[in-house]
Biopython code that builds the backbone (N, CA, C, O; Angstrom):
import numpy as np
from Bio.PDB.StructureBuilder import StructureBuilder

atoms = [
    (1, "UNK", "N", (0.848, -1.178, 0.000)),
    (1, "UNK", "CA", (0.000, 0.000, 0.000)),
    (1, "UNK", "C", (0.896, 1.244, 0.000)),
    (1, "UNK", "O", (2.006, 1.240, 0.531)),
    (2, "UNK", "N", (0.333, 2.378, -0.658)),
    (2, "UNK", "CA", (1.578, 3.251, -1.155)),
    (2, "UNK", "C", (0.983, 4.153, 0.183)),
    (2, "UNK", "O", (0.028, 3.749, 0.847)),
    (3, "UNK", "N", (1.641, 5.328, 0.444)),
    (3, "UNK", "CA", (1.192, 6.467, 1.507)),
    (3, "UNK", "C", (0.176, 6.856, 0.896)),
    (3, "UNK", "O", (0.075, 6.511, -0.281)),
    (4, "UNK", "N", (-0.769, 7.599, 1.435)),
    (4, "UNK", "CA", (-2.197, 8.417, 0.907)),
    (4, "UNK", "C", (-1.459, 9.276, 0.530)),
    (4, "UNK", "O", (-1.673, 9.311, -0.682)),
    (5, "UNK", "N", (-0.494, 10.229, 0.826)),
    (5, "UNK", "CA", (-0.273, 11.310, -0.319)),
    (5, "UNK", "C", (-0.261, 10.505, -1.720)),
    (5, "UNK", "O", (-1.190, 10.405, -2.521)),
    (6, "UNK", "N", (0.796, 10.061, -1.784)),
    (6, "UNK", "CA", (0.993, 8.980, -3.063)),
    (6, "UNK", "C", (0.237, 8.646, -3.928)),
    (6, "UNK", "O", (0.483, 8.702, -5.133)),
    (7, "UNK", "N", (-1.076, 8.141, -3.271)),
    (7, "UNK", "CA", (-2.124, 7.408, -4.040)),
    (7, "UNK", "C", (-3.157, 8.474, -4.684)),
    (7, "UNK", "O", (-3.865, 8.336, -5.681)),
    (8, "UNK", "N", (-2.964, 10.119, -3.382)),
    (8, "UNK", "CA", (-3.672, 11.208, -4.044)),
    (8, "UNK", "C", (-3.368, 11.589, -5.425)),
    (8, "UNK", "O", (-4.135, 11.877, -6.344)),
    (9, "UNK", "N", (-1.679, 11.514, -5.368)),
    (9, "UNK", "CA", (-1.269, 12.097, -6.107)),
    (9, "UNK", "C", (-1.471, 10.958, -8.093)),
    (9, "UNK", "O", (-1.692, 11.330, -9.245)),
    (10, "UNK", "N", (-1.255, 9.732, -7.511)),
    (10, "UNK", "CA", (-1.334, 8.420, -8.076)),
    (10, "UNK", "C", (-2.831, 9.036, -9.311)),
    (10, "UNK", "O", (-2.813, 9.311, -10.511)),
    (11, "UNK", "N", (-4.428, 9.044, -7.846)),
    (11, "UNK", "CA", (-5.210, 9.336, -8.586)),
    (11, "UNK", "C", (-5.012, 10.145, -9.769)),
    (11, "UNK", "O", (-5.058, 9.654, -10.896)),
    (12, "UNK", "N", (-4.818, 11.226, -9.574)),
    (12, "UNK", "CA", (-4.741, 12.011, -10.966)),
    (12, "UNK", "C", (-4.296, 11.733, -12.209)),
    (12, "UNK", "O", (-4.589, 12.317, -13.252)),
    (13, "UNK", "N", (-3.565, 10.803, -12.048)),
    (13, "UNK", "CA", (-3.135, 10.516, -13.440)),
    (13, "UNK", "C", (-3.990, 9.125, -13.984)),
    (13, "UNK", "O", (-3.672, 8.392, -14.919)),
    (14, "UNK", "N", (-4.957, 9.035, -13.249)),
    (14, "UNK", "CA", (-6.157, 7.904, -13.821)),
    (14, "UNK", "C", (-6.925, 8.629, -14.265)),
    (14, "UNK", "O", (-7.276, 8.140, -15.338)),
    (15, "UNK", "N", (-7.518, 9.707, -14.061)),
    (15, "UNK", "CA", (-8.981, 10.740, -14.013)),
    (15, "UNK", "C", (-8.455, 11.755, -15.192)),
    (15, "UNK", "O", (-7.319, 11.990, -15.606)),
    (16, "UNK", "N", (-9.580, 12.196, -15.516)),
    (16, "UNK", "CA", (-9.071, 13.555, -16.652)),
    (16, "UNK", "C", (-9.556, 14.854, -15.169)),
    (16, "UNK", "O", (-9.218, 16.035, -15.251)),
    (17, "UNK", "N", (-10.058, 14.506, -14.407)),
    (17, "UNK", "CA", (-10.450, 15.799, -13.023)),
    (17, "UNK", "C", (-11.183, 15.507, -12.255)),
    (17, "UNK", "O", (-12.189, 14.834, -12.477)),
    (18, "UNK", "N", (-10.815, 15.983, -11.105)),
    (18, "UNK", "CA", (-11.347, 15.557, -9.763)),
    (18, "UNK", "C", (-11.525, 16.673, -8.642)),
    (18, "UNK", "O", (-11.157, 17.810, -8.938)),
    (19, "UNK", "N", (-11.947, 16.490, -7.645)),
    (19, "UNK", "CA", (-12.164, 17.364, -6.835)),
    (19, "UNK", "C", (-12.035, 16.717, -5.031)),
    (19, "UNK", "O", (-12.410, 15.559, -4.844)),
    (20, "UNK", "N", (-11.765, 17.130, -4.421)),
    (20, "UNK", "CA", (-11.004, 16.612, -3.002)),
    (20, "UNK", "C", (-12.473, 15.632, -2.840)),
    (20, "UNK", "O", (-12.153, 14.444, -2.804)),
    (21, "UNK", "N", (-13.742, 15.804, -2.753)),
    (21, "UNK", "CA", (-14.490, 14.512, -2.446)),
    (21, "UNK", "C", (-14.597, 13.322, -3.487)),
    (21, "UNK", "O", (-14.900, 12.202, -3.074)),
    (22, "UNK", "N", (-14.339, 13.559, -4.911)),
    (22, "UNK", "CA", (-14.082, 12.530, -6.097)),
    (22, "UNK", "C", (-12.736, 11.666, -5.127)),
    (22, "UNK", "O", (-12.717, 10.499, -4.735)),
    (23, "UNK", "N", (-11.541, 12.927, -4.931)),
    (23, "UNK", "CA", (-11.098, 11.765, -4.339)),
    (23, "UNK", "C", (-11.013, 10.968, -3.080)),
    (23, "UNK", "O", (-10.189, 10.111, -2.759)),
    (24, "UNK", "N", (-11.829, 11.339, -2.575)),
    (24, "UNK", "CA", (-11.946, 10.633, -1.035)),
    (24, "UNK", "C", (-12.652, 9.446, -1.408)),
    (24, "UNK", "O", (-12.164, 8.342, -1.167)),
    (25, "UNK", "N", (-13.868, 9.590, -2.030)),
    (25, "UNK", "CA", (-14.437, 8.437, -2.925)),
    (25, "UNK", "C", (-14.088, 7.526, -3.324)),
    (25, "UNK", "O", (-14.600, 6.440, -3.050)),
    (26, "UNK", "N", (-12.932, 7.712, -4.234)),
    (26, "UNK", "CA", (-12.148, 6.412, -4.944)),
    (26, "UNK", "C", (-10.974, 6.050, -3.676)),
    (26, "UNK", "O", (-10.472, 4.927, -3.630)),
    (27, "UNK", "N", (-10.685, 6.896, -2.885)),
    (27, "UNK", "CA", (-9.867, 6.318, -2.466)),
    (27, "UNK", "C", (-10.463, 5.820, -1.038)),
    (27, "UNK", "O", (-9.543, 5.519, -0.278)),
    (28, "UNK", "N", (-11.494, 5.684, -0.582)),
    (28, "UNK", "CA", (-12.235, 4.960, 0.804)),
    (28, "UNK", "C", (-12.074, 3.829, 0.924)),
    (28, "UNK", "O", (-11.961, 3.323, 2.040)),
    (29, "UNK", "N", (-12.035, 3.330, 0.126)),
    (29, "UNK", "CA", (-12.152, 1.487, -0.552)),
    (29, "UNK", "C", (-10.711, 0.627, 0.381)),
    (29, "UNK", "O", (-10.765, -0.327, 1.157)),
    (30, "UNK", "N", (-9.382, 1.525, -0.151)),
    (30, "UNK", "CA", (-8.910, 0.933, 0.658)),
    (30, "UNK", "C", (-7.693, 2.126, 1.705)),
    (30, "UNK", "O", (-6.801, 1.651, 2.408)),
    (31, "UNK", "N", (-7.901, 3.386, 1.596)),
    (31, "UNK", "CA", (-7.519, 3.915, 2.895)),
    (31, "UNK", "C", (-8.724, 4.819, 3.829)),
    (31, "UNK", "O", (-8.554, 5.785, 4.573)),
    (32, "UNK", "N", (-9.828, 4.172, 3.505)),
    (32, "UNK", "CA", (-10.907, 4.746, 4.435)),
    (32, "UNK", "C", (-10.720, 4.592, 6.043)),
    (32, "UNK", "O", (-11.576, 5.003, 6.827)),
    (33, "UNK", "N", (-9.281, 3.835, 6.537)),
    (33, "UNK", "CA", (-9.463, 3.659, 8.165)),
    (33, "UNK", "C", (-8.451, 5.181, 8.077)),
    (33, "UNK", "O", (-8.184, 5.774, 9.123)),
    (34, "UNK", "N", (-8.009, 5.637, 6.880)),
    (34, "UNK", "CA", (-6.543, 6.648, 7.612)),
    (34, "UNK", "C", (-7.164, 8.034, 8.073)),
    (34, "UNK", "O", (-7.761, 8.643, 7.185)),
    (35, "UNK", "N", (-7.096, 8.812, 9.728)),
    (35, "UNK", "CA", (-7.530, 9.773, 9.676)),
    (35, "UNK", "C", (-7.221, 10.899, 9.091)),
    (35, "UNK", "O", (-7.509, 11.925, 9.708)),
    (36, "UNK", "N", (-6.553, 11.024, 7.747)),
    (36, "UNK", "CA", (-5.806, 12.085, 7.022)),
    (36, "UNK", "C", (-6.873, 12.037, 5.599)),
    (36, "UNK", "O", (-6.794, 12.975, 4.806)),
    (37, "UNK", "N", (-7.755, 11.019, 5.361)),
    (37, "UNK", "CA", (-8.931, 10.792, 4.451)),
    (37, "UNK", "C", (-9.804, 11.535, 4.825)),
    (37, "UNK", "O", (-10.892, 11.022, 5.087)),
    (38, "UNK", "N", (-9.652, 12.821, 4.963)),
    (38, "UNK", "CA", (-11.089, 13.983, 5.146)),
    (38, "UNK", "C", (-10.713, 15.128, 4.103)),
    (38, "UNK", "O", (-9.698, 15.212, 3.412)),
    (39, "UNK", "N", (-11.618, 15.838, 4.165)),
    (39, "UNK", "CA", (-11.787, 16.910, 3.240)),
    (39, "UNK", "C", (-10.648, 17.984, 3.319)),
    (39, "UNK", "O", (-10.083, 18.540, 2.378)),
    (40, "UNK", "N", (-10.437, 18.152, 4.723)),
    (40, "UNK", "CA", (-9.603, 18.958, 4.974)),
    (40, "UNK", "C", (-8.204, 18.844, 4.879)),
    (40, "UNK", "O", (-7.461, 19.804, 4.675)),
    (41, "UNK", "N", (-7.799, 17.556, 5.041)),
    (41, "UNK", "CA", (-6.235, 17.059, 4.870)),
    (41, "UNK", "C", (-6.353, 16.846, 3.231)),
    (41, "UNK", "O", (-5.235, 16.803, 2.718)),
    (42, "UNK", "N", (-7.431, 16.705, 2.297)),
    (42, "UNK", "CA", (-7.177, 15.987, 1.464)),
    (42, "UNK", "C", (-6.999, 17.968, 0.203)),
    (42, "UNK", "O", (-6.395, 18.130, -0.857)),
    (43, "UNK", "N", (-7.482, 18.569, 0.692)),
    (43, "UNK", "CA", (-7.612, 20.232, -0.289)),
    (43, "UNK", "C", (-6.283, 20.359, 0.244)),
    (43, "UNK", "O", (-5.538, 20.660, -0.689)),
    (44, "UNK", "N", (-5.713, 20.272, 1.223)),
    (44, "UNK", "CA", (-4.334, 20.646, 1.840)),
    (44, "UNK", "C", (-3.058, 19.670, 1.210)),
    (44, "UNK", "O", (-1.848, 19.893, 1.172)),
    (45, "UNK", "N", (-3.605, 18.869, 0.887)),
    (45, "UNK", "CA", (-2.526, 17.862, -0.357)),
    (45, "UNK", "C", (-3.028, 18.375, -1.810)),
    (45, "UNK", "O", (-2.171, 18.546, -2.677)),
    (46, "UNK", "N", (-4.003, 18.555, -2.019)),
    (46, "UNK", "CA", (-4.108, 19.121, -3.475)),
    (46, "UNK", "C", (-3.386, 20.551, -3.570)),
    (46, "UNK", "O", (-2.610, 20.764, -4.501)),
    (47, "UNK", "N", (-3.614, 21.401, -2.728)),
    (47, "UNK", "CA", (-3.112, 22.780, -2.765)),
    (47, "UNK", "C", (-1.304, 22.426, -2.652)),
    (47, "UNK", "O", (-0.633, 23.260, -3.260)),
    (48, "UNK", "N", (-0.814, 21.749, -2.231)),
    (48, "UNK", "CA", (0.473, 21.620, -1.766)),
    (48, "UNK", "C", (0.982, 20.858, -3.588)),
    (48, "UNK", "O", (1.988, 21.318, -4.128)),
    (49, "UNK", "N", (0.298, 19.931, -4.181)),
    (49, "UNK", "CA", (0.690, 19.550, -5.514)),
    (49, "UNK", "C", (0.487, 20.624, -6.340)),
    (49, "UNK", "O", (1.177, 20.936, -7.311)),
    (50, "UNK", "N", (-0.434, 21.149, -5.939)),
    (50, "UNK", "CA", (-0.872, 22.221, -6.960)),
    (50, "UNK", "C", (0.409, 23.486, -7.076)),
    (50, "UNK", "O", (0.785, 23.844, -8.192)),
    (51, "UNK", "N", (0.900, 23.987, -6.031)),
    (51, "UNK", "CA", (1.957, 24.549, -5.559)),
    (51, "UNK", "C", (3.050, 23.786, -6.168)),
    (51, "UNK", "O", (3.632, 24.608, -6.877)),
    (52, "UNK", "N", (3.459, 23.005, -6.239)),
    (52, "UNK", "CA", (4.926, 22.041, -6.784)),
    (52, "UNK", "C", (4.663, 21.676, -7.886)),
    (52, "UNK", "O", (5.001, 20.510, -8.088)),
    (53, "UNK", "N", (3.925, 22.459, -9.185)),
    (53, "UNK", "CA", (3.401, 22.351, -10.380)),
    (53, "UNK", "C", (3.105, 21.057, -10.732)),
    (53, "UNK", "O", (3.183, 20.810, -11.935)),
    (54, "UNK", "N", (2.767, 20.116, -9.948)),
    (54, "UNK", "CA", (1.801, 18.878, -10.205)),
    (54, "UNK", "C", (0.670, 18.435, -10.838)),
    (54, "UNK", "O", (0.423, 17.493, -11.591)),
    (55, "UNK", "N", (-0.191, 19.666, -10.181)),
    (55, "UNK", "CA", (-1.466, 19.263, -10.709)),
    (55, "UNK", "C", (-1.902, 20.908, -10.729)),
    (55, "UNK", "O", (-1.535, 21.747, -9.907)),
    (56, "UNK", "N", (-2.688, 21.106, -11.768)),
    (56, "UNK", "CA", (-3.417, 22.352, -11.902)),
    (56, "UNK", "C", (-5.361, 22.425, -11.634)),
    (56, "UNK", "O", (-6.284, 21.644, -11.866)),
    (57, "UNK", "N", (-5.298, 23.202, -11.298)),
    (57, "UNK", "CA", (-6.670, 23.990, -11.093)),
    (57, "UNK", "C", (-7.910, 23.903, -12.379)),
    (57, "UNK", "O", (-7.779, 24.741, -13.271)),
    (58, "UNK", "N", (-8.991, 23.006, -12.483)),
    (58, "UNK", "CA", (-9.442, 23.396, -14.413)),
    (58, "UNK", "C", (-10.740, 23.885, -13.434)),
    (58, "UNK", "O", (-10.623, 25.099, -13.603)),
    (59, "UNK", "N", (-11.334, 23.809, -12.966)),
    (59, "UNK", "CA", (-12.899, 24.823, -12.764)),
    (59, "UNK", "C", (-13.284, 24.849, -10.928)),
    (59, "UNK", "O", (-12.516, 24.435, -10.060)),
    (60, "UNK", "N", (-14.609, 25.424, -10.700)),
    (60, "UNK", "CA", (-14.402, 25.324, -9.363)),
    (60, "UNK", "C", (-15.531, 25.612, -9.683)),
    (60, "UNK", "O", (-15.717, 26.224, -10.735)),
    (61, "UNK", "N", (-16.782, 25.177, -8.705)),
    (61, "UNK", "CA", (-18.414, 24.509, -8.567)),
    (61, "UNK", "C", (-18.994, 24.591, -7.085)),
    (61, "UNK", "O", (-18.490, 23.864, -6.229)),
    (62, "UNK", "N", (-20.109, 25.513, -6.732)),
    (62, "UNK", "CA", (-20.620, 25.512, -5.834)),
    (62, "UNK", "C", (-21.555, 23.971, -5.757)),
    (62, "UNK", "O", (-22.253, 23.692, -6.732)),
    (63, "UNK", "N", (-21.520, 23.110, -4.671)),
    (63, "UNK", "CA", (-22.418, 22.086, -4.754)),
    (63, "UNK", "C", (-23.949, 22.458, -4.295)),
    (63, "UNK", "O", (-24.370, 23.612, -4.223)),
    (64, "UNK", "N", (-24.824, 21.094, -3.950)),
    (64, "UNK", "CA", (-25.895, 21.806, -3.724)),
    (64, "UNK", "C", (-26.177, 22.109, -2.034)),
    (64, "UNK", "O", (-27.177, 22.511, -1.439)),
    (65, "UNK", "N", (-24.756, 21.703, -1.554)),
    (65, "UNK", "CA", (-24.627, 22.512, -0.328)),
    (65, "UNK", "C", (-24.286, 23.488, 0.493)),
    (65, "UNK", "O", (-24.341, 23.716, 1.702)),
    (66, "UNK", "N", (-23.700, 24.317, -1.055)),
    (66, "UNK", "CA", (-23.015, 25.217, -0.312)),
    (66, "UNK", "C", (-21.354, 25.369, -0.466)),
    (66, "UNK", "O", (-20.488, 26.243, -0.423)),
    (67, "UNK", "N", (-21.461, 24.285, -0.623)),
    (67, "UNK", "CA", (-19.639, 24.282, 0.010)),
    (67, "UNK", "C", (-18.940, 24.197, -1.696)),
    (67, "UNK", "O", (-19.349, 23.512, -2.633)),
    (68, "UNK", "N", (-17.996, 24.969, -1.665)),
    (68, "UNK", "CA", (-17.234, 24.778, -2.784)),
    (68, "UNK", "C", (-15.976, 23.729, -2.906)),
    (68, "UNK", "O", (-15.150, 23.371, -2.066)),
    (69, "UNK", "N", (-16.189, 23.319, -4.522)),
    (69, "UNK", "CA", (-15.261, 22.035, -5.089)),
    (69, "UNK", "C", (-14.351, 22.782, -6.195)),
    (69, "UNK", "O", (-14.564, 23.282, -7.299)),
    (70, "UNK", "N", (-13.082, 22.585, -5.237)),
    (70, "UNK", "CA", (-11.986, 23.123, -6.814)),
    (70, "UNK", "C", (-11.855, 21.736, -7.176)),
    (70, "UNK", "O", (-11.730, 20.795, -6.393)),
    (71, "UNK", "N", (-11.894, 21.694, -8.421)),
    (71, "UNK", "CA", (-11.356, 20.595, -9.641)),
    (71, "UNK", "C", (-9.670, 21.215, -10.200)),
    (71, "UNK", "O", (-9.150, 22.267, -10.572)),
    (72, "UNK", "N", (-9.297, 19.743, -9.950)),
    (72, "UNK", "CA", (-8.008, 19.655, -10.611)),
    (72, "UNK", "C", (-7.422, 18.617, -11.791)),
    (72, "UNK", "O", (-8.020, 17.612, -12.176)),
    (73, "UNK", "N", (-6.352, 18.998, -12.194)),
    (73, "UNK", "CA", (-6.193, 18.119, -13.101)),
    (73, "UNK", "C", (-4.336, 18.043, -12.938)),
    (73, "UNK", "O", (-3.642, 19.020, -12.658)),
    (74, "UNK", "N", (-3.800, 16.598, -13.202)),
    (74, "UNK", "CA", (-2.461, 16.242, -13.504)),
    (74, "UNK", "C", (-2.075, 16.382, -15.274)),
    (74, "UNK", "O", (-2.291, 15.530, -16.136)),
    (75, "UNK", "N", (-1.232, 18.206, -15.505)),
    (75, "UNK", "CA", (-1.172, 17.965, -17.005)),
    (75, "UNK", "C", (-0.410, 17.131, -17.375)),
    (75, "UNK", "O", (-0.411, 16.044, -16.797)),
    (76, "UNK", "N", (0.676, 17.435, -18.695)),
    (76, "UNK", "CA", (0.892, 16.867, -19.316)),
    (76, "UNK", "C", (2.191, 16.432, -18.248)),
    (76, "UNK", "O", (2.169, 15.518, -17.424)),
    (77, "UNK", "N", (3.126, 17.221, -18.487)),
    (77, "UNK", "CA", (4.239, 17.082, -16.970)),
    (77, "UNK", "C", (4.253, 17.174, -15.686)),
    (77, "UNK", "O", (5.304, 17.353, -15.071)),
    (78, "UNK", "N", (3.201, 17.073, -15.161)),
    (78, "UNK", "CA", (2.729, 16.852, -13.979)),
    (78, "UNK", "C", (2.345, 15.303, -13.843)),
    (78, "UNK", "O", (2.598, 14.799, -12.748)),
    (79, "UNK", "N", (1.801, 14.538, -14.761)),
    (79, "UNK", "CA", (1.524, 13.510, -14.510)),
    (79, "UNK", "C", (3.111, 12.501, -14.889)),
    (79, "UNK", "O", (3.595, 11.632, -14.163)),
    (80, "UNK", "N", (3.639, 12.982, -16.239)),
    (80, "UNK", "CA", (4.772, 12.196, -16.003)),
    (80, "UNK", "C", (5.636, 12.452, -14.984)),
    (80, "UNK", "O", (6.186, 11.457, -14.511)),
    (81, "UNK", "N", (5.967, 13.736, -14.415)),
    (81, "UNK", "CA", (6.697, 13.619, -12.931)),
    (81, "UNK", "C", (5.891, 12.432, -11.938)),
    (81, "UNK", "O", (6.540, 11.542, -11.388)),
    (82, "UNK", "N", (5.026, 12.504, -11.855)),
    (82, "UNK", "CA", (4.714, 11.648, -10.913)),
    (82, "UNK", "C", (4.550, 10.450, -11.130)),
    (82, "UNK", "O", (4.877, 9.780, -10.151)),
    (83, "UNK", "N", (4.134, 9.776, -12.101)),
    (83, "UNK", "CA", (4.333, 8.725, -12.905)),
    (83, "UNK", "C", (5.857, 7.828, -12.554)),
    (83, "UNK", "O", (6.004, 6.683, -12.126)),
    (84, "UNK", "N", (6.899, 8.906, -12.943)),
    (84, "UNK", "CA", (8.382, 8.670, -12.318)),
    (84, "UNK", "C", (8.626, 8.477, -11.441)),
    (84, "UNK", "O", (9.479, 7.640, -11.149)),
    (85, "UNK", "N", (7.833, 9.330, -10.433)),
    (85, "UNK", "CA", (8.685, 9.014, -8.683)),
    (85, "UNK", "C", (7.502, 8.062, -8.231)),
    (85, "UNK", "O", (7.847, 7.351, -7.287)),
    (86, "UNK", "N", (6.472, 7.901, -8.563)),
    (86, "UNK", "CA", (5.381, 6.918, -7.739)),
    (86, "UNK", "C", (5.276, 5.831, -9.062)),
    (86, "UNK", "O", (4.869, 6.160, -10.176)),
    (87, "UNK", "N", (5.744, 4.446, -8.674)),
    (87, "UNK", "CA", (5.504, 3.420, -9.829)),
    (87, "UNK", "C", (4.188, 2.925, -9.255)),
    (87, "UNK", "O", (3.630, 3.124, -8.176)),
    (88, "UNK", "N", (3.863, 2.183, -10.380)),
    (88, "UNK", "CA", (2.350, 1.648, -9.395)),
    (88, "UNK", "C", (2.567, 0.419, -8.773)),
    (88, "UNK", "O", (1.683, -0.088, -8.083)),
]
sb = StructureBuilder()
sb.init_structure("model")
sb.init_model(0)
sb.init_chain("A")
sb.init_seg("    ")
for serial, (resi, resn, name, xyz) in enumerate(atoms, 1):
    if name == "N":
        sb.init_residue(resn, " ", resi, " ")
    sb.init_atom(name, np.array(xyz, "f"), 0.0, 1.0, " ", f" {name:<3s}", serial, name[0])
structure = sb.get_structure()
């Protein structure tokens, strides 16, 4: 099992875009016991890739609760960097 950063970062390069609950979603299955699988640790790893030109920003969506979803995406060199340092 790789670290949950890892596998955050992992996701993106499966998805064409996601948003911190897309990935809590796919990733519950099998790190749903880790307490770092919440909303709040998980925008705080996207913002931190997003920052280390990893993954970029493509839209951002009020839900029907209220709460806002930035969507991201792993471009073109963002996904092969990570691709490189995280094998599957």
């Amino acid at each position: 099992m790789k670290p949950l950063n890892y596998a955050i970062l992992k996701h993106f390069t499966k998805v064409d875009e996601a948003c911190a609950e897309d990935v809590i979603d796919a990733l519950k299955g099998e790190y749903g016991k880790f307490k770092a699988l919440n909303r709040n640790d998980v925008i705080s790893a996207l913002m931190t890739a997003e920052a280390n030109g990893l993954i970029e920003e493509t839209k951002f969506e009020m839900d029907t609760t209220g709460t806002l979803r930035i969507y991201y995406h792993a471009h073109e060199d963002g996904a092969s960097t990570i691709n490189n340092y995280i094998k599957n």
